[in-house]
N, C-alpha and C positions, 0 to 999 in steps of 0.2 A: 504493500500500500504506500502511495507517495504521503511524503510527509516533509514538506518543506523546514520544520526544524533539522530534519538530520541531516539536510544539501549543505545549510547553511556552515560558513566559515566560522570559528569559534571566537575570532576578534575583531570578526565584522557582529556578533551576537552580541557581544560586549561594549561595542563602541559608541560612544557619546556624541551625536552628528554635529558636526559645525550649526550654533544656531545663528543665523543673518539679521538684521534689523530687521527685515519685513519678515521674518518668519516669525517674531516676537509679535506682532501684529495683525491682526485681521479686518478687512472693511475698509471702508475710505475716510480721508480725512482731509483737512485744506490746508495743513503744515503740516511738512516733514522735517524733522530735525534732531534724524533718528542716526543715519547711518554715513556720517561726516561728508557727505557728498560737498561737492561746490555750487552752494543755494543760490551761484550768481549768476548761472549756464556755462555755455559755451560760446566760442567764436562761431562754430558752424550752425548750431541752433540750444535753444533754449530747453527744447526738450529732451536730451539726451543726457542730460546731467544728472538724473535720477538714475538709481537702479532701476532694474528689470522686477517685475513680477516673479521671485524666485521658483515657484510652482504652475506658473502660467497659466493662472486657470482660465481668464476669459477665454483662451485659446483653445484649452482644452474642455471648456462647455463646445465649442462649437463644430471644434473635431469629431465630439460626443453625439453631437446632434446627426452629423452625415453619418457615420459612423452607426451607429447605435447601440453606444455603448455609454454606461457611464463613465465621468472625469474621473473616478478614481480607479479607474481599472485601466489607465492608461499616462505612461510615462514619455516626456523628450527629452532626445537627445539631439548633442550636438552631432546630427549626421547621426545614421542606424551606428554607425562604428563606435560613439561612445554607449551605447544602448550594448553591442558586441561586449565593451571590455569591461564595463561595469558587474554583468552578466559573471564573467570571469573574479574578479576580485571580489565579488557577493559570497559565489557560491563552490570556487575550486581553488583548493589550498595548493601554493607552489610547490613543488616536487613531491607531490602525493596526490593529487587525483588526473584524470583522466577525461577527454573530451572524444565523442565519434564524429566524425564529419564522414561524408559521400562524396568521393571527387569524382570525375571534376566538379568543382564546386565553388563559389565566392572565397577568394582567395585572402582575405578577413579573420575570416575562422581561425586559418591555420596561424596568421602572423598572431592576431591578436592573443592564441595560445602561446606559442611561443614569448608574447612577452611578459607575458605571465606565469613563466614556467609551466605549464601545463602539460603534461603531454597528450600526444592526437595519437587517436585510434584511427585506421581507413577501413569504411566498408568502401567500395568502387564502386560506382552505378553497375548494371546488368547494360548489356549492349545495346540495348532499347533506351535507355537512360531511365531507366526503373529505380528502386534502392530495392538491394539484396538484401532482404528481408533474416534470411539463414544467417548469413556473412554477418550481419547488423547484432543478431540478438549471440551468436558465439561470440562478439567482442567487448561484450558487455559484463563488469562484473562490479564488487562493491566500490570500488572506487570511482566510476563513472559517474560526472554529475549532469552532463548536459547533451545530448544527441541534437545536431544541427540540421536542418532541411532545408532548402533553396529552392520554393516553388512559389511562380514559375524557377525553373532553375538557370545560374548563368556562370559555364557561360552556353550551356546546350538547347536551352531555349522552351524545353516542355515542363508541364505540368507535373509533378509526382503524380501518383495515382492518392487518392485521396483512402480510399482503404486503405491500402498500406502505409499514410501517415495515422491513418485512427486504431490500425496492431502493434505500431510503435506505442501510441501515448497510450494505449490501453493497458500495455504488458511493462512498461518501462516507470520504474519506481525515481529518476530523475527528471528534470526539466525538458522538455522536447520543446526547442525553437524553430516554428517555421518563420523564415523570411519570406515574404510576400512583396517586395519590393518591385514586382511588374505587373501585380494581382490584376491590376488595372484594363492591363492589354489581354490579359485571358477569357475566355468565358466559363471559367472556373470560381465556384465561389469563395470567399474568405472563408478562412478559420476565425475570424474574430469573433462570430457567433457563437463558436462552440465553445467559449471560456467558462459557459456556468457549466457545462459538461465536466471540464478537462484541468483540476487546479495544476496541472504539471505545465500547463501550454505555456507557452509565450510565442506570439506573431508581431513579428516586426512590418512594419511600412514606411515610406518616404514620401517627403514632396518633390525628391529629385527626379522621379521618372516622371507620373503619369501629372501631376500639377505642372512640372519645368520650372523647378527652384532649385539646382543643383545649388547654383551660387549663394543660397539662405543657409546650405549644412543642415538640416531639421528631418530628424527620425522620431519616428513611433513606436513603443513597444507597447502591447497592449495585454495585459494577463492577472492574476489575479488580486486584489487589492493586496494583502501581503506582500507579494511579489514587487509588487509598484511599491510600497511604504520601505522596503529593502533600498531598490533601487535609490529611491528619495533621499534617504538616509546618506547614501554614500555617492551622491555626485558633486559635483562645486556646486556652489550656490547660486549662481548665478549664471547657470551654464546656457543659457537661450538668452540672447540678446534683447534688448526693447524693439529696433529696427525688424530683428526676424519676425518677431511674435506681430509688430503691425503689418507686416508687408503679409503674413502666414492668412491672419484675420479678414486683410481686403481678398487676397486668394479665395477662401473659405465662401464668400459673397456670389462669387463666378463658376460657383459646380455647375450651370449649364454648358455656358463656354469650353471647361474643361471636358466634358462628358464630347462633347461636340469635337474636340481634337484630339480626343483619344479616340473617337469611330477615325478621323480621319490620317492617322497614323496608323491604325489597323491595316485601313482599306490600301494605304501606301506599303506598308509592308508584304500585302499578300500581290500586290502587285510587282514589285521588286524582286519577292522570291521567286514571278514568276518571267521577271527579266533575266534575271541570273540563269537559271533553270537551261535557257539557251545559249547559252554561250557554250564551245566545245570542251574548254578547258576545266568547267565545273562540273564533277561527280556526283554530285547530291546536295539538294537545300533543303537542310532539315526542315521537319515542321515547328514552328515557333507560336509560344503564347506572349512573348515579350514586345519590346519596342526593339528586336534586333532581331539579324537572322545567323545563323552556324551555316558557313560554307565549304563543305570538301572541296579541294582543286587539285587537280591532277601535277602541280608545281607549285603548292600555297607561297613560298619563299618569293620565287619568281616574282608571282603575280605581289605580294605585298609591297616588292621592293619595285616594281615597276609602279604603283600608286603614289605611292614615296615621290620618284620621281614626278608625278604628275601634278602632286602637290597635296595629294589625299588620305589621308591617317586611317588607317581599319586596324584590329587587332589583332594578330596573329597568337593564334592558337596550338600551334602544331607542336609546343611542349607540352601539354596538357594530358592527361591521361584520357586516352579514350576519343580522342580529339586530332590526329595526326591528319597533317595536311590541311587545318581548317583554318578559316578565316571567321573573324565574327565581326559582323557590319551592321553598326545600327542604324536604323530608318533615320532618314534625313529628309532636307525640304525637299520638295517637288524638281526645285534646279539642282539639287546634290546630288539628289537619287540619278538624276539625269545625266552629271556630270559623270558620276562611276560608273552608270554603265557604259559612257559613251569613250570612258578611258581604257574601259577595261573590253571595249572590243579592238582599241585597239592594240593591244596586248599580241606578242606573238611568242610563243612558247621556247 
């Protein structure tokens, strides 16, 4: 049976959280003259001289609201990656527990274990880019605290199967994260509803794909108030900006707009894979739920460095386990998309 007291670290259980001026306070008021700021502004504007909303909750009512989820069953981070390493310093003790990731898989995991001494389990995807379910539950043992999932997955581009995520967190007495960071582009439903199911869950999300705020850094982890009051406990105080939290807020305003550019990056994407798809030199375009595509080529090096040349950045994949020969291309404007294919015919082997 999962039990969140026995994941946890024994001097993260112990620890006294930094408490902030605004965490000593709640509600509004029309003087501050709490938390040494400079009451005079600044040269760039007048606003910015205050701290931030330490727990961001305007933000996270509104989240809450598209989402449907309650504010307190959901954490930000700067970027999913401090959401990643918090995760780590929460709940796995340096040179004694254990992390399983699925490669190929967001390449986060592994660093973010490593800087935390951690060490990584691998199960491999199955050829199909499945999780080997067998491979998965033989690597598991008491010291394991957290099994990682990347669905949609990247850099291969599909869905897990959604049963085989619900006989992990069914059987698995650790935290099971799935990253949803492209949930967006799929027609695959979130996990975030299944959190009063699943107190082991945590699902991460971003505003860097399907919103287009890479440049904000703003992740989501979303899982159970415990979980989130953890996390709370042990981030900086301050760690979402004023600027991210209003610019996140007017975002939140425009879910039709974004709903509306995400059909049409779809619709660009299935169009793209099906430019590619002709060219000679391409073997296979995988099927993708993301805002990118996985491309086999029969010379992936060639063809990256001839792009290079062309002036066009894609990522080459072909270290990657399971991944030899690929390129991974994400959906671009309408002139982008048009630009690589029209470099990449003329491309000569």
């Amino acid at each position: 049976m999962f039990q969140l007291e026995n994941l946890l670290r024994e001097n993260i259980r112990q620890l006294t959280p930094y408490s902030s001026a605004r965490d000593e306070f709640k509600g509004e008021a029309r003087i501050f003259l709490d938390a040494n700021e400079n009451s005079l502004g600044s040269p760039l504007t007048r606003w910015y001289n205050r701290y931030p909303d330490p727990l961001q909750w305007k933000l996270k009512e509104a989240i809450g609201l598209i989402k449907g989820v309650d504010p307190t069953n959901l954490f930000l981070g700067n970027g999913s990656d401090e959401c990643i390493d918090l995760l780590y310093r929460a709940f796995c003790n340096p040179g004694k527990d254990n992390i399983i990731i699925n490669p190929p898989t967001y390449g986060m995991y592994e660093v973010s274990a490593r800087i935390n001494d951690v060490q990584i389990k691998k199960a491999p995807l199955l050829d199909n880019f499945q999780l080997d379910l067998v491979h998965l539950e033989n690597l598991v043992d008491d010291a394991t605290k957290i099994i990682w999932i990347c669905s949609p997955n990247n850099p291969t581009g599909n869905a897990i199967d959604r049963e085989d995520i619900e006989i992990v967190l069914n059987n698995f007495e650790g935290l099971v994260v799935v990253d949803e960071a492209y949930i967006n582009f799929s027609r695959h439903k979130s996990f975030i509803q299944e959190l009063g199911d699943y107190p082991n869950l945590v699902v991460l999300q971003t505003f860097s794909k399907a919103w287009g705020l890479a440049g904000l850094r703003l992740g989501m982890a979303f899982a159970a108030e415990n979980i989130i009051d953890i996390l709370n406990r042990i981030k900086p105080p301050y760690n979402i900006n004023q600027s991210t939290q209003e610019i996140a807020l007017t975002a939140l305003q425009e879910v039709g707009q974004v709903n509306e550019m995400i059909k049409l990056i779809v619709a660009m994407r299935d169009e793209l894979s099906v430019q590619l798809s002709s060219l000679p030199f391409v073997l296979k375009v995988y099927p993708s739920d993301a805002n990118f595509l996985l491309v086999k080529m029969s010379d992936a090096q060639s063809v990256y460095d001839h792009l290079l040349r062309e002036g066009i950045v894609v990522r080459n994949r072909s270290n990657v386990e399971l991944c030899a020969g690929c390129l991974r291309i994400t959906v671009g404007t309408d002139s982008e998309n048009m630009g690589l294919i029209t470099a990449l015919r003329h491309f000569s082997a």
